[in-house]
C-alpha positions as CSV (number, residue, x, y, z in Angstrom):
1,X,-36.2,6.6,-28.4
2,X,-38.3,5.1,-25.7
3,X,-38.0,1.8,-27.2
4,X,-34.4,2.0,-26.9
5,X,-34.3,3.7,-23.2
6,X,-36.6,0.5,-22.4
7,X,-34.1,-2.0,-24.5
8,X,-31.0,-1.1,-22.6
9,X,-32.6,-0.7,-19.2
10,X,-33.8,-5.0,-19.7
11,X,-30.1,-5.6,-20.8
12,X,-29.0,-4.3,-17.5
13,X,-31.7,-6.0,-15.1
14,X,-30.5,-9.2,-17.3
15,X,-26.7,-8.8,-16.8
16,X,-28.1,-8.0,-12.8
17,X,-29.7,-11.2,-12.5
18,X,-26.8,-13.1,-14.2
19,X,-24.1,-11.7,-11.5
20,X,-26.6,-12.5,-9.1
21,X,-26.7,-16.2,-10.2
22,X,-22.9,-16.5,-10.3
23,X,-22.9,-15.8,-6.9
24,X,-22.7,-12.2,-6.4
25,X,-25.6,-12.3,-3.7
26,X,-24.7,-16.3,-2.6
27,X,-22.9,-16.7,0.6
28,X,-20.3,-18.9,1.4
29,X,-22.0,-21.8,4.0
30,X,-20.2,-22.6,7.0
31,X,-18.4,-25.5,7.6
32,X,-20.0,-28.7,8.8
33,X,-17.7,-29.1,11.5
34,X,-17.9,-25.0,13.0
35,X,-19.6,-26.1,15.9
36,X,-16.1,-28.4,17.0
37,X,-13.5,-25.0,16.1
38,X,-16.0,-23.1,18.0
39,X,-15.0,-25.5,20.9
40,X,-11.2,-25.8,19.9
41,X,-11.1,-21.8,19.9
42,X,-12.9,-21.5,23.0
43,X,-11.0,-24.2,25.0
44,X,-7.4,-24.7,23.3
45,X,-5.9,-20.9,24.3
46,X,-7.3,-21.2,27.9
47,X,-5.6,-24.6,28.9
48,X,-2.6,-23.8,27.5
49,X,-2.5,-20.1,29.4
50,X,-3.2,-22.5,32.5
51,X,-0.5,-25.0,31.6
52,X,2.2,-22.5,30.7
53,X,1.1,-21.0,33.8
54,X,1.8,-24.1,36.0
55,X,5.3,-24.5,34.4
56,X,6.1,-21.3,34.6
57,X,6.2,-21.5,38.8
58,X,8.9,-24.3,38.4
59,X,12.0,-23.0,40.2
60,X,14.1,-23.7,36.9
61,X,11.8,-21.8,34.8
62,X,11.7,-18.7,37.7
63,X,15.8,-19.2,37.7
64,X,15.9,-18.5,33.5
65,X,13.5,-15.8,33.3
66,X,15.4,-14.0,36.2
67,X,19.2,-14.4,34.5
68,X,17.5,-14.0,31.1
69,X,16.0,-10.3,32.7
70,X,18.9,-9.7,34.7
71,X,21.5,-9.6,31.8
72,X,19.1,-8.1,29.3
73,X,18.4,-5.1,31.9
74,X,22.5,-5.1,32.8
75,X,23.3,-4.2,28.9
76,X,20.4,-2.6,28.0
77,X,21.5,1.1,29.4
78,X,25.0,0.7,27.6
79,X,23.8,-0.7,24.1
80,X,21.7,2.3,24.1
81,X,24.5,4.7,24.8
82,X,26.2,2.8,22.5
83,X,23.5,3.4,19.6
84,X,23.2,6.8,20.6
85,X,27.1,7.2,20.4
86,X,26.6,5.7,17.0
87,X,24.0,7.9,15.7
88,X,25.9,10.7,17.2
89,X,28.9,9.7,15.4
90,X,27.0,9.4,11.8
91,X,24.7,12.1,11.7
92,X,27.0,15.1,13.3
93,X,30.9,13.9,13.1
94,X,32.5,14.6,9.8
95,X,34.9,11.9,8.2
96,X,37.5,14.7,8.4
97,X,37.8,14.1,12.0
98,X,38.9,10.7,11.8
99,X,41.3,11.3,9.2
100,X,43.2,13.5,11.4
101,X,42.9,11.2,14.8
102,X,44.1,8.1,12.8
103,X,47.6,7.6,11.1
104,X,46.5,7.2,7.9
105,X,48.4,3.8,7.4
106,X,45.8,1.1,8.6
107,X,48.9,-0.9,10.4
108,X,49.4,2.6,12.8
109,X,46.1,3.3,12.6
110,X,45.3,-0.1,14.4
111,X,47.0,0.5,17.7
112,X,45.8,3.9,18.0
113,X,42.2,2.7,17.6
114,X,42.5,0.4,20.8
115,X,44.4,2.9,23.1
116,X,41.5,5.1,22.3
117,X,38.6,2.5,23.2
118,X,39.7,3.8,26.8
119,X,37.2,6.4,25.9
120,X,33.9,4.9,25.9
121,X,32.9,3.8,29.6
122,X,30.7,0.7,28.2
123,X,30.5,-3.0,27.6
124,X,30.4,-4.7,24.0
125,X,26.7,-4.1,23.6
126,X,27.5,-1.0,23.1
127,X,31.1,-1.0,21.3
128,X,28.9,-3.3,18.2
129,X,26.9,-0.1,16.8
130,X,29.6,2.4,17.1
131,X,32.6,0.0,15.5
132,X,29.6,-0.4,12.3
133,X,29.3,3.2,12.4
134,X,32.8,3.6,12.4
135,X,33.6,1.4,9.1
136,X,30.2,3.4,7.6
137,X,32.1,7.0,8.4
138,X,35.6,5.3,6.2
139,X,37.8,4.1,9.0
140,X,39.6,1.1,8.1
141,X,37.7,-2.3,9.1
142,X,40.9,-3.3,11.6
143,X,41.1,-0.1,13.5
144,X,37.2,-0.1,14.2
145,X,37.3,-3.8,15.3
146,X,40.7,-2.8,17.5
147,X,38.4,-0.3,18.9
148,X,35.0,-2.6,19.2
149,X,37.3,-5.3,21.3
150,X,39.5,-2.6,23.7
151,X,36.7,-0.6,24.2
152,X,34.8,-2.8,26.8
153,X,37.9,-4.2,28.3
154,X,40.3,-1.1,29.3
155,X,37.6,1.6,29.8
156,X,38.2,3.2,33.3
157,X,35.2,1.7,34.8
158,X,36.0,-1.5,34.0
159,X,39.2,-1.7,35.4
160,X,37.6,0.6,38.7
161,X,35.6,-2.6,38.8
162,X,38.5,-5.0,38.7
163,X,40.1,-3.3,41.1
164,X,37.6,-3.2,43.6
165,X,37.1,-7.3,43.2
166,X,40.7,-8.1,43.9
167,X,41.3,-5.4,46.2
168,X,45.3,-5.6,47.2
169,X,46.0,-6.5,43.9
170,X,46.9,-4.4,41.7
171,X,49.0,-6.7,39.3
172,X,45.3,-8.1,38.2
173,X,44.4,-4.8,37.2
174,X,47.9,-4.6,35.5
175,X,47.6,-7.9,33.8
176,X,43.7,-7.1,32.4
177,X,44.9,-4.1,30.8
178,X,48.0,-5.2,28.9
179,X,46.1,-8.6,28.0
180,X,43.2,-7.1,26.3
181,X,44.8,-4.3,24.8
182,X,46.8,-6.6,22.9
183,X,44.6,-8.9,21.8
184,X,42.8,-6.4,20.3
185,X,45.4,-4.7,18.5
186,X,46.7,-8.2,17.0
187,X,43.0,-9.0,16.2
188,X,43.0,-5.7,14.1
189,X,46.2,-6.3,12.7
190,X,45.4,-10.0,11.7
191,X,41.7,-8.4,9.7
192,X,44.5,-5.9,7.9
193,X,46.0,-9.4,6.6
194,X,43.6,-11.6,6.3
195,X,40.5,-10.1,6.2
196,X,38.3,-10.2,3.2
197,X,35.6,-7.5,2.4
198,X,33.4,-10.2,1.6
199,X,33.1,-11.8,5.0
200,X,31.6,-8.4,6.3
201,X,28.5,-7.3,5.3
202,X,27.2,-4.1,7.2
203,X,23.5,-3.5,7.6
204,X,22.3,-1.7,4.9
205,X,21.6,2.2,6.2
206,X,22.9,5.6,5.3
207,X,26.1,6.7,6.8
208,X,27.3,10.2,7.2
209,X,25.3,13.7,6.8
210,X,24.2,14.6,3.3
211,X,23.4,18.1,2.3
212,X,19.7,19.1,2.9
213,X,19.2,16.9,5.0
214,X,18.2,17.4,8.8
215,X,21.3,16.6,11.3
216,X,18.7,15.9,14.3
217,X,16.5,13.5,11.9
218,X,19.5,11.5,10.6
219,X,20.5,11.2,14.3
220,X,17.2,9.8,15.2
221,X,16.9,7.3,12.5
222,X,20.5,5.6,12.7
223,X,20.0,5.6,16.6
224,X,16.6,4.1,16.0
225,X,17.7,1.3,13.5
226,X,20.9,0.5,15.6
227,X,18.9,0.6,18.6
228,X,15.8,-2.2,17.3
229,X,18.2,-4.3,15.2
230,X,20.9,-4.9,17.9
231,X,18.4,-5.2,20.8
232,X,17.0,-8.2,19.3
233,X,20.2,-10.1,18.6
234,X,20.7,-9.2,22.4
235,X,18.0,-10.7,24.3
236,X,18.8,-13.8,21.5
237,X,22.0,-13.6,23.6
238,X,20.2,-13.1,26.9
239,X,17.8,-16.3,26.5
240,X,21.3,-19.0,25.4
241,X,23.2,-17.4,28.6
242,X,20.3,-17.6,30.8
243,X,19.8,-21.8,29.8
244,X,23.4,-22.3,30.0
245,X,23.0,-21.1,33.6
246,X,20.4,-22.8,34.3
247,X,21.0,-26.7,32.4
248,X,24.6,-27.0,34.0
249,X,24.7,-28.0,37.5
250,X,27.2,-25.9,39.9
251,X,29.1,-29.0,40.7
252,X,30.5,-29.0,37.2
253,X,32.6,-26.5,37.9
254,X,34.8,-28.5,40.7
255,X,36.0,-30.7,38.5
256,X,38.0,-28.4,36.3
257,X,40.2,-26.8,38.9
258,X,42.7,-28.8,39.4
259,X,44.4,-29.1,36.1
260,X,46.0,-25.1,35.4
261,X,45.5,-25.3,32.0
262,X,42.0,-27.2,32.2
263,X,41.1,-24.5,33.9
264,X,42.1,-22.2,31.2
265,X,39.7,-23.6,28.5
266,X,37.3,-24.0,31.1
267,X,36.8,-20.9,31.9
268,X,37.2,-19.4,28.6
269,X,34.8,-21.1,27.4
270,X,32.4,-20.4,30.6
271,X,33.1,-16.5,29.8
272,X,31.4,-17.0,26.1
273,X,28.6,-19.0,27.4
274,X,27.5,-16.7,30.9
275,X,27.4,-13.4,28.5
276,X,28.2,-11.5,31.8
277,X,28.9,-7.5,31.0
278,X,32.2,-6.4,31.2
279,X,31.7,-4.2,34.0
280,X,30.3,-7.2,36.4
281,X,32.7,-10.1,35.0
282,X,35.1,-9.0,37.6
283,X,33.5,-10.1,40.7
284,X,32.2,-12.8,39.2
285,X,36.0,-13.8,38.5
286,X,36.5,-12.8,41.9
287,X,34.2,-15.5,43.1
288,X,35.7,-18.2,41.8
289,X,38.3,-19.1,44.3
290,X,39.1,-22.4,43.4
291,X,40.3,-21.4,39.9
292,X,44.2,-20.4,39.4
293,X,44.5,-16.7,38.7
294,X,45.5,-16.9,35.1
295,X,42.3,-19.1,34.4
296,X,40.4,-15.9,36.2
297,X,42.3,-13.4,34.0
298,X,41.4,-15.4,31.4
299,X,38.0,-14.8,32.0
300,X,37.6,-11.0,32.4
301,X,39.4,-11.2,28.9
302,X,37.4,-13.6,26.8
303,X,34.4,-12.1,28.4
304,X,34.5,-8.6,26.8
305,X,35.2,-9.5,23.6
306,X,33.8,-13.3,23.0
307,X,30.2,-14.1,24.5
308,X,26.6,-15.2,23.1
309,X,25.3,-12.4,23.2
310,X,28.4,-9.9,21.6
311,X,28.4,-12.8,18.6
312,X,24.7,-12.4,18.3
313,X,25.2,-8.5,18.2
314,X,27.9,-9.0,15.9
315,X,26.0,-11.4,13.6
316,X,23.5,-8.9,13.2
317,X,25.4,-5.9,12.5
318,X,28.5,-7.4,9.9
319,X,26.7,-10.8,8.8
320,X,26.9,-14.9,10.4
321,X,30.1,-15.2,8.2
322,X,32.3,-12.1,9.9
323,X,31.0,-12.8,13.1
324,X,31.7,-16.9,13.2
325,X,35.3,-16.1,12.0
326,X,36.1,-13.0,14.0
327,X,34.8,-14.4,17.4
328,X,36.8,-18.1,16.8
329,X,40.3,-15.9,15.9
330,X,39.6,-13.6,19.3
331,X,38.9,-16.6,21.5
332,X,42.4,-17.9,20.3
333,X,44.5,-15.2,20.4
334,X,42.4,-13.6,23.8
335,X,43.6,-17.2,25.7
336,X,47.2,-17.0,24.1
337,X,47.6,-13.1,25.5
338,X,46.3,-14.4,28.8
339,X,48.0,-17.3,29.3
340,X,51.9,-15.2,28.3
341,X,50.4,-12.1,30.5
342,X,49.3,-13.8,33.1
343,X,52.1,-16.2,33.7
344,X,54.3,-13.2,33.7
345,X,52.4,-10.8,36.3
346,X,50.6,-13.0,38.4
C-alpha cells in the first residue's frame, strides 16, 4: 500500500514538473521595442489633446459646435415628449381605441390621421416614435405617416409661431396650414398605392400590453428604446446641419433670389439641409427678405417634414430603404402643394 501511495504521489510531482516545462510557470518576455510604446503612450494622447485643443478655438470650429448644440438642445425636449407619447401609446392605449377614431377604410382613414396631427404640439423629432408606435398598435402604415408629416406642421404652436413672424399676415398662416395638410394626406394616400411592406422595416420591439405583464415597465422600456435609438440618429442630423451652416458662405444665398422659381428649389433644398425645428422655421423664413413669399412658404413646409435630421430619425426607426423613398416623394409633392397654395393665397 505504501509503495503505491509513494508511486502515484512521483507520477504527480512528474506530470508537475512537465506543465511546468511547457510553460505553465514561464512568462511571456516583453517586447524589445517596450521602451519606444512606453514613449508613444506617454506622448501620442497628450499632443493630440493639445492639438485638438488649438483647432478647437478656430471661429469655424466654435461656430459648428454652437449650431450642432443649439439644434440638438432645440429638439431634444420634443423627441422626448415624443418617445414618451410613444411609450404611452404602446404600453397603456388599447388597439380598440384606434379602431373606433379611424374609418376603418385606409383611404378615409388617411385624411383623418392628418387633421388629427393638430394634436401633438411638437416638431418631427417627436412625430418619428409615435408614427412607429402607431404602425406597431395596427393602424395602417398611410394614416400613421399622414399623421408623422401633419403633426409638426399644423399643430397650434406652430402656426402661433408663424403668426407672430409675419405679423399682419394672416394669409401666411392660411397658406402653411392648407399646404402641409395636404401634402401629408397625398403622401399617405400615395403609401396606400404604392407602398410596399418591404420598404419598411420597424425596429424590432414589443408593441402593445400583454397579459401579466407590468403597464408601468412596458412603458419604461419602449420610452427607453425609442428614446436612445432615435437620439442618436438625431445628433447624426445635428452634426450634417451644423457643417452645412458652417461650409456655405452667407453670400450664396443672394444669388438665388432673383429667379421666383430658383428660389423655390433653393430654399427647399436649404430647409432639408439647416434641420431647423418646426416651431423656429418661421422666423427664420421671416428673415429672409429678399426671397419671394411662396419660396418662404415653401420653406416652413419642406422643413417639417423633409430635413437631415427627420431622414436620419426616419432611417433609424423604418430602415435606409423607407426613409430614402418617403423623404424624395415628400420633397416633391411638399414643393408642388406650395408652389399651387402659395400662388393662390399670397
Amino acid at each position: 500500500m505504501e509503495k503505491t501511495v509513494a508511486l502515484v504521489a512521483g507520477e504527480q510531482e512528474a506530470a508537475g514538473a512537465v506543465a511546468g516545462a511547457e510553460g505553465g510557470d514561464v512568462r511571456p518576455e516583453p517586447p524589445r521595442s517596450w521602451p519606444l510604446l512606453l514613449l508613444v503612450a506617454a506622448v501620442v494622447p497628450g499632443t493630440v489633446v493639445i492639438l485638438l485643443g488649438r483647432w478647437g478655438d478656430a471661429p469655424a470650429v466654435q461656430a459648428w459646435r454652437t449650431v450642432c448644440l443649439a439644434v440638438t438642445v432645440q429638439a431634444l425636449p420634443f423627441l422626448l415628449l415624443g418617445t414618451a407619447l410613444s411609450g404611452a401609446i404602446n404600453a397603456f392605449v388599447p388597439e380598440r381605441v384606434f379602431s373606433r377614431l379611424l374609418p376603418p377604410r385606409a383611404v378615409l382613414a388617411v385624411p383623418v390621421a392628418g387633421v388629427a396631427g393638430v394634436v401633438l404640439p411638437g416638431c418631427e423629432c417627436a412625430s418619428v416614435p409615435v408614427a412607429g408606435s402607431l404602425i406597431g398598435r395596427g393602424v395602417a402604415p398611410g394614416a400613421a405617416f399622414a399623421f408623422l408629416l401633419s403633426a409638426p406642421a399644423i399643430n397650434p404652436v406652430v402656426l402661433t409661431a408663424t403668426a407672430v413672424a409675419f405679423p399682419g399676415n394672416p394669409a401666411m398662416v392660411l397658406a402653411r396650414l392648407v399646404a402641409s395638410l395636404v401634402t401629408a394626406v397625398v403622401m399617405g394616400w400615395l403609401w396606400l398605392r404604392f407602398g410596399r411592406a418591404e420598404w419598411l422595416a420597424p425596429a424590432v420591439r414589443h408593441t402593445g400590453h400583454r397579459e401579466g405583464h407590468n403597464r408601468w415597465n412596458e412603458f419604461r422600456l419602449g420610452f427607453q428604446h425609442d428614446f436612445l435609438h432615435a437620439g442618436g440618429f438625431l445628433v447624426l442630423g445635428a452634426m450634417a446641419a451644423a457643417t452645412f451652416n458652417v461650409a456655405v458662405p452667407r453670400s450664396v444665398l443672394d444669388t438665388f433670389t432673383g429667379v421666383p422659381w430658383v428660389s423655390v428649389l433653393f430654399l427647399a433644398g436649404l430647409a432639408v439641409l439647416l434641420a431647423v425645428c418646426s416651431e423656429a422655421d418661421a422666423f427664420l423664413a421671416a428673415s429672409l427678405t429678399g426671397f419671394p413669399a411662396v419660396a418662404r412658404l415653401t420653406f416652413m413646409v419642406v422643413g417639417p417634414m423633409v430635413d437631415l435630421k427627420l431622414i436620419a430619425l426616419q432611417a433609424g426607426t423604418f430602415g435606409r430603404a423607407f426613409a430614402v423613398r418617403f423623404s424624395a416623394a415628400t420633397l416633391v409633392v411638399a414643393v408642388a402643394c406650395s408652389s399651387v397654395v402659395g400662388g393662390v393665397l399670397l
